[in-house]
C-alpha positions in Angstrom: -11.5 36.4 7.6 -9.3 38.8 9.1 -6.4 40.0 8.0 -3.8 38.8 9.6 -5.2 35.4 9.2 -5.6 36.0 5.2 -1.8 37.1 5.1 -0.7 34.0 7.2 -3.0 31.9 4.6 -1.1 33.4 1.7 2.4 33.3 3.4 1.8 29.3 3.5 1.0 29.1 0.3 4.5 30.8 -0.7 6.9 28.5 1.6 7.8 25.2 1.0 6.9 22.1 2.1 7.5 18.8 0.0 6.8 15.6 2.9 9.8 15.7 4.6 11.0 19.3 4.0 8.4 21.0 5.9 10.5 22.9 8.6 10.4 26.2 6.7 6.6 26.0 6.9 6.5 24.7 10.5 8.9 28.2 11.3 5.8 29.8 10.0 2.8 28.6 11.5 5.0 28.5 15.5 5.5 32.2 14.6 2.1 33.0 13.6 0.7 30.7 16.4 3.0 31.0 19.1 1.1 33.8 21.2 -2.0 32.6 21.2 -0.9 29.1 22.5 0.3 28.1 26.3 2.7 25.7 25.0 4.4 25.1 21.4 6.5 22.2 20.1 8.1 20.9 17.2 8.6 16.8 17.6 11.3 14.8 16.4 9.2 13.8 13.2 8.9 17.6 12.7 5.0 18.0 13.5 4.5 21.5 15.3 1.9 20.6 18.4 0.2 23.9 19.3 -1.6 23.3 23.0 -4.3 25.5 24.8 -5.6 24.1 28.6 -9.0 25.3 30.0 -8.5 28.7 31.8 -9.9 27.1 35.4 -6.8 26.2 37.1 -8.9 23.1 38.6 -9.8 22.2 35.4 -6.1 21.2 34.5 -2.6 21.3 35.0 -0.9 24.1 32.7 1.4 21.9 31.0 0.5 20.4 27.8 -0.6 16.8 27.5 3.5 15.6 26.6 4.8 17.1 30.3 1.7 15.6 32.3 2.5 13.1 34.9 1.2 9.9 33.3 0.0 9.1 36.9 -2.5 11.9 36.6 -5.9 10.0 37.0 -8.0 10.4 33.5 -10.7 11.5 36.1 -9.4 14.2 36.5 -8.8 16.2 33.7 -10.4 17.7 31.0 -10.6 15.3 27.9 -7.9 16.1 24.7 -8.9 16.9 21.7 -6.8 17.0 18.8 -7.0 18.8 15.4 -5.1 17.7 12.4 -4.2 19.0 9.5 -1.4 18.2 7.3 1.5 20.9 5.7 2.8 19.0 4.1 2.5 19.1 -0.1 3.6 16.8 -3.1 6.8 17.8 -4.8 9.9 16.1 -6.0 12.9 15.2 -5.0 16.6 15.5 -6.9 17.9 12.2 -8.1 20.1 12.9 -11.2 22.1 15.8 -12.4 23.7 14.4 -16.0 27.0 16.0 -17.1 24.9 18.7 -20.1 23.5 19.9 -16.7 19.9 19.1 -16.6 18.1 17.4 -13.2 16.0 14.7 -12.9 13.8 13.9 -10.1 11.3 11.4 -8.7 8.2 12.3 -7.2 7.6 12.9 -4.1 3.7 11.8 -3.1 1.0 11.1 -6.0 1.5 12.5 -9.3 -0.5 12.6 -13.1 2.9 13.2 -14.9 0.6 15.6 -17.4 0.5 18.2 -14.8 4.1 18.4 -15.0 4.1 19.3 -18.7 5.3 22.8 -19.3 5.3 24.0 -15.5 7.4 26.4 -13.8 9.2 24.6 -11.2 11.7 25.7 -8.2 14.6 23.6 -6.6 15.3 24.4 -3.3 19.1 24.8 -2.1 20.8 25.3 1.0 21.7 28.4 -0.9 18.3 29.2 -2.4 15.7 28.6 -4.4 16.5 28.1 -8.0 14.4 28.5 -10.8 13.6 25.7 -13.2 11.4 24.4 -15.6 9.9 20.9 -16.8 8.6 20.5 -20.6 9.0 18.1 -23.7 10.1 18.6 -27.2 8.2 21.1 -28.9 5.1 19.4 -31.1 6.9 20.3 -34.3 9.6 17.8 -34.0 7.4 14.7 -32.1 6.9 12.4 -34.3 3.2 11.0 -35.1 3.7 8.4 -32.7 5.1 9.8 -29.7 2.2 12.4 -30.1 -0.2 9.9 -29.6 1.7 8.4 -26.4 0.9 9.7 -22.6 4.6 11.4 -21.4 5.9 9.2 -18.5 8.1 11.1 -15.8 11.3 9.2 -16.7 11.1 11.0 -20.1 11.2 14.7 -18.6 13.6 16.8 -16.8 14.4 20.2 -15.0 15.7 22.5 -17.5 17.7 25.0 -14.4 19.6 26.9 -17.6 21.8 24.7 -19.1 24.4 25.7 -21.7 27.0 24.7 -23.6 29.8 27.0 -24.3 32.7 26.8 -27.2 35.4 25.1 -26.3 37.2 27.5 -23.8 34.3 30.0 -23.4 34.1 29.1 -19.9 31.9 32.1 -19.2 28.6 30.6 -20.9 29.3 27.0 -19.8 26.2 25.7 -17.5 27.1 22.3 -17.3 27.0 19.4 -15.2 29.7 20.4 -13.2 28.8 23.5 -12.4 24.9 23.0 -11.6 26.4 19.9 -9.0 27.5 23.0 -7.3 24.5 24.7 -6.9 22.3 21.3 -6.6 22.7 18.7 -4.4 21.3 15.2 -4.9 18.0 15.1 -2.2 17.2 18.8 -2.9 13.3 18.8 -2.8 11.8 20.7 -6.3 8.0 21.9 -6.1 5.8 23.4 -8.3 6.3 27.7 -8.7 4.1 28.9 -5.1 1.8 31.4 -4.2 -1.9 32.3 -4.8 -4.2 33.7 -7.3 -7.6 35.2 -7.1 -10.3 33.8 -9.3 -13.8 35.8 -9.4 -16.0 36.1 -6.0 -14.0 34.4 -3.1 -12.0 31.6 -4.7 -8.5 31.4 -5.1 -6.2 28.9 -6.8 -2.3 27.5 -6.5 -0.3 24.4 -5.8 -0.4 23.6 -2.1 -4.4 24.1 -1.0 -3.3 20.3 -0.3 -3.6 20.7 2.6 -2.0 24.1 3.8 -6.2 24.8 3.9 -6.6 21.9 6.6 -3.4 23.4 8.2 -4.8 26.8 8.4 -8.1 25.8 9.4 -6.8 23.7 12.8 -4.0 26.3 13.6 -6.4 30.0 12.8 -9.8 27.5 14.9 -6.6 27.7 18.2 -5.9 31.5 17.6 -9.8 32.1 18.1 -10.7 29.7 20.6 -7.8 31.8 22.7 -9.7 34.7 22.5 -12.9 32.6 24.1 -10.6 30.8 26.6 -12.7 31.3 29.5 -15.5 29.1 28.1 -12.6 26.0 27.0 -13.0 23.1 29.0 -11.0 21.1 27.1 -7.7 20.8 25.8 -7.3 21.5 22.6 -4.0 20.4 20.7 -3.7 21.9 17.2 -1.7 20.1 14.9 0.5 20.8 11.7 1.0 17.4 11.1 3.9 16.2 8.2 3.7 13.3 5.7 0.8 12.7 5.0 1.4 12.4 1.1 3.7 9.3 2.3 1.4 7.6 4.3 0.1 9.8 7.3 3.1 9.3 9.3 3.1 12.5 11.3 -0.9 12.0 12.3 0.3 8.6 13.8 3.4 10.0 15.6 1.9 13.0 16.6 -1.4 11.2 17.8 1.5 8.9 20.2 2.4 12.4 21.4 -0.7 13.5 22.6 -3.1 10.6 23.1 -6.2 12.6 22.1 -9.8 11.4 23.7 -11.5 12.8 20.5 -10.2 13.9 17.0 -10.9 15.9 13.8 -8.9 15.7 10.6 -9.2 18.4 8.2 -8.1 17.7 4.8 -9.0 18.8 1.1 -11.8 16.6 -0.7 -12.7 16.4 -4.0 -15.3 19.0 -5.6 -17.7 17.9 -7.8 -19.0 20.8 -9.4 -17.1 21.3 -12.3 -17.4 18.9 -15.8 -17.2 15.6 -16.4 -17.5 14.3 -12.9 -20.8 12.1 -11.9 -21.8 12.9 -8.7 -24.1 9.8 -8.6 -20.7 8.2 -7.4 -18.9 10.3 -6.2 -21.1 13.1 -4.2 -22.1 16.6 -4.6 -19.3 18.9 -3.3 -19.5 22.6 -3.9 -16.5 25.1 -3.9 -18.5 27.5 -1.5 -20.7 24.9 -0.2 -19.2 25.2 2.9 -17.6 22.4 5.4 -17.8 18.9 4.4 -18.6 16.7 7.0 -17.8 12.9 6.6 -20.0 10.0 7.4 -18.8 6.5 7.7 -17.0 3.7 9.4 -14.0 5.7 9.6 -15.9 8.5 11.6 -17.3 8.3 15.3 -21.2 8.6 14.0 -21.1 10.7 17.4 -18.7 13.5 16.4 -20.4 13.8 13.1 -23.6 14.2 14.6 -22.0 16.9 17.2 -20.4 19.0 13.6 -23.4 18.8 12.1 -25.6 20.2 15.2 -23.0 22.8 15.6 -23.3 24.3 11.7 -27.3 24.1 12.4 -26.6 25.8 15.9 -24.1 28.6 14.7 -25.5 29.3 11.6 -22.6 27.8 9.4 -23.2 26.1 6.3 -22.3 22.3 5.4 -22.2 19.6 3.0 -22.5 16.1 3.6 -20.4 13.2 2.0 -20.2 8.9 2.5 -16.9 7.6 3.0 -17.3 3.5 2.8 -14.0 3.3 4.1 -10.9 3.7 5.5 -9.8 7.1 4.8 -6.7 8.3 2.5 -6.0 11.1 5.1 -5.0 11.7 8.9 -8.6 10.3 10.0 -7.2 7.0 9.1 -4.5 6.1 11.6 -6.6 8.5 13.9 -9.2 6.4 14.7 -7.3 3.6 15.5 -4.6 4.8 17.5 -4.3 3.1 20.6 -7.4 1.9 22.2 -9.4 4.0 19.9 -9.8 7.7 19.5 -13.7 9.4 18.8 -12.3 10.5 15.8 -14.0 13.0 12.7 -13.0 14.1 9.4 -13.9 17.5 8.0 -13.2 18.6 4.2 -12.5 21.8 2.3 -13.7 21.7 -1.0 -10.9 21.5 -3.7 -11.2 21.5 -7.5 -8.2 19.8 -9.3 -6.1 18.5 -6.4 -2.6 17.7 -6.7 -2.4 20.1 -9.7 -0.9 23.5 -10.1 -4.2 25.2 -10.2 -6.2 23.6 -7.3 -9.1 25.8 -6.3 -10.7 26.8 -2.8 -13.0 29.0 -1.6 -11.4 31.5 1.3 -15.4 31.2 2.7 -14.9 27.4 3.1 -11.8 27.3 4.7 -13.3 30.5 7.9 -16.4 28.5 7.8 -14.1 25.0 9.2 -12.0 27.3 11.3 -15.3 28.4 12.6 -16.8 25.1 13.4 -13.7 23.6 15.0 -13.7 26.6 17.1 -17.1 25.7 18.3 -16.3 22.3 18.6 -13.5 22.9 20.6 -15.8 25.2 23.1 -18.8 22.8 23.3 -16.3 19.8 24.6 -16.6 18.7 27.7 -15.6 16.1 30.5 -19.1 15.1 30.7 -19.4 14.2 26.5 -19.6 10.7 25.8 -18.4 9.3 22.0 -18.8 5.4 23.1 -21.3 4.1 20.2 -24.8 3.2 21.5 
């Protein structure tokens, strides 16, 4: 991977991005990805569409799929392919500041309120970030029931400091009052960012869901630039947002661009640590390379083409069943208007939706790779159509 690339990777995993809140991010990746694509844009819905036409003037027009002249007969262009991978990343949201000064929130995306127990949190402000942090009562003073119960989210809170002073030490008062001026109502709160390294190549953090998908389909872009010549396709490179809310940017973005064939990259459960039985669900290795889905979610076509390309380039992959319709932006792919050739690609992720969630930096070059060559091997003359 180089370095550039690795600094861009650990960048995203430092910025914000709770579904909804993801232009900080999105300022990111346009700046990383901006001079390596001909056209950038951010839409309405706030999904950042990088775009990259053949080099062979005849091949194409140079405007990007949203300025082409809907007249233009589909005979005569190059077909669009679209990558997708979401920024955004579960969090919370601010719902209630009481008047001692501590916040509440709700959840934003899908939460096990244990993870929350004891984390180091950060609200962000118009102003800032502010640190916080979400525990319980300490185990000396639970009593014997309420250690036996499971916490629910309604019974914690941010702790951002609060205080209470004697009566007129205004100096140490943090209350209410004064943290509704710092803390808006709507402020989105995440888990404390950035990246570890673990032993060998694996790394850990809040976020892997799915700033590796992101990386993978916005880095695949920067390198297929280098190989333009050989493109003769266009390739649109998506950072697509809310997905953890029901993969509303895929579907807007998809509207966009109107892609002839797809690929979704998204985290997927590994199975290689304890206690999960990989008679049902699969045999996923941190390290193991791409995961490449089969299933009636997936053009049987497009898998086929992933999996010729690892055996062709030398890449490594793992295979996994997906009976049905997919929790990710390979969902509301596939069916977007008459039907879009459409594949899903996964990086291996231990613990998702947790603070610690581990990757494998190997996995995520390794998809960048293949969509690279999946990118370069498309052509006007490829045919998806089952049969």
């Amino acid at each position: 991977m180089e370095p550039t690339a690795l600094d861009f990777f650990e960048q995203a995993l430092q910025t914000p991005s709770p579904s909804g809140y993801e232009e900080p991010l999105q300022r990111l990746v346009r700046r990383y990805i901006e001079p390596h694509a001909d056209v950038t844009s951010i839409d309405v819905h706030g999904n950042l569409i990088a775009t990259l036409c053949p080099a062979d003037p005849r091949a194409t027009s140079s405007k990007s799929s949203a300025e082409s002249d809907a007249s233009d007969s589909d005979s005569l262009r190059p077909p669009r392919l679209m990558y997708a991978g979401h920024c955004d990343q579960i969090g919370m949201l601010v719902s209630h500041i009481d008047d001692d000064g501590f916040v509440y929130g709700q959840t934003i995306g899908g939460w096990d309120p244990q993870q929350l127990i004891g984390q180091a949190m950060t609200i962000w402000t118009q102003d800032g970030p502010v640190s916080a942090v979400i525990s319980r009562k300490a185990i000396h003073l639970l009593t014997p029931e309420e250690r036996k119960q499971v916490v629910q989210l309604n019974q914690m809170w941010l702790d951002v400091g609060a205080v209470k002073g004697r009566p007129g030490d205004d100096d140490s008062m943090i209350d209410g009052d004064s943290v509704r001026k710092a803390i808006r109502i709507g402020d989105p709160v995440t888990l404390e960012l950035g990246m570890r390294r673990l032993l060998g190549d694996q790394v850990t953090g809040p976020g892997m869901d799915n700033k590796t998908g992101m990386w993978t389909v916005i880095d695949a872009l920067r390198r297929v630039a280098a190989d333009r010549d050989n493109l003769n396709c266009e390739l649109n490179s998506v950072s697509t947002v809310q997905e953890e809310i029901g993969l509303r940017g895929a579907k807007t973005a998809a509207g966009h661009i109107n892609p002839d064939v797809a690929i979704a990259v998204d985290v997927t459960h590994a199975t290689d640590c304890p206690g999960i039985e990989k008679n049902t669900q699969g045999d996923v290795r941190v390290g193991g390379g791409p995961v490449i889905f089969r299933g009636p979610n997936i053009n049987a076509k497009v898998a086929q083409r992933l999996i010729d390309l690892c055996q062709s380039n030398d890449l490594p992959y793992q295979l996994a069943a997906l009976g049905r319709a997919a929790p990710n932006d390979s969902n509301v792919l596939q069916i977007h208007g008459g039907g879009v050739a459409t594949g899903l690609v996964g990086v291996p992720n231990r613990y998702m939706h947790s603070a610690v969630e581990v990757v494998s930096l190997s996995d995520i070059d390794h998809v960048a790779e293949l969509l690279k060559c999946f990118a370069l091997a498309l052509g006007p003359d490829d045919n998806f159509i089952p049969g």
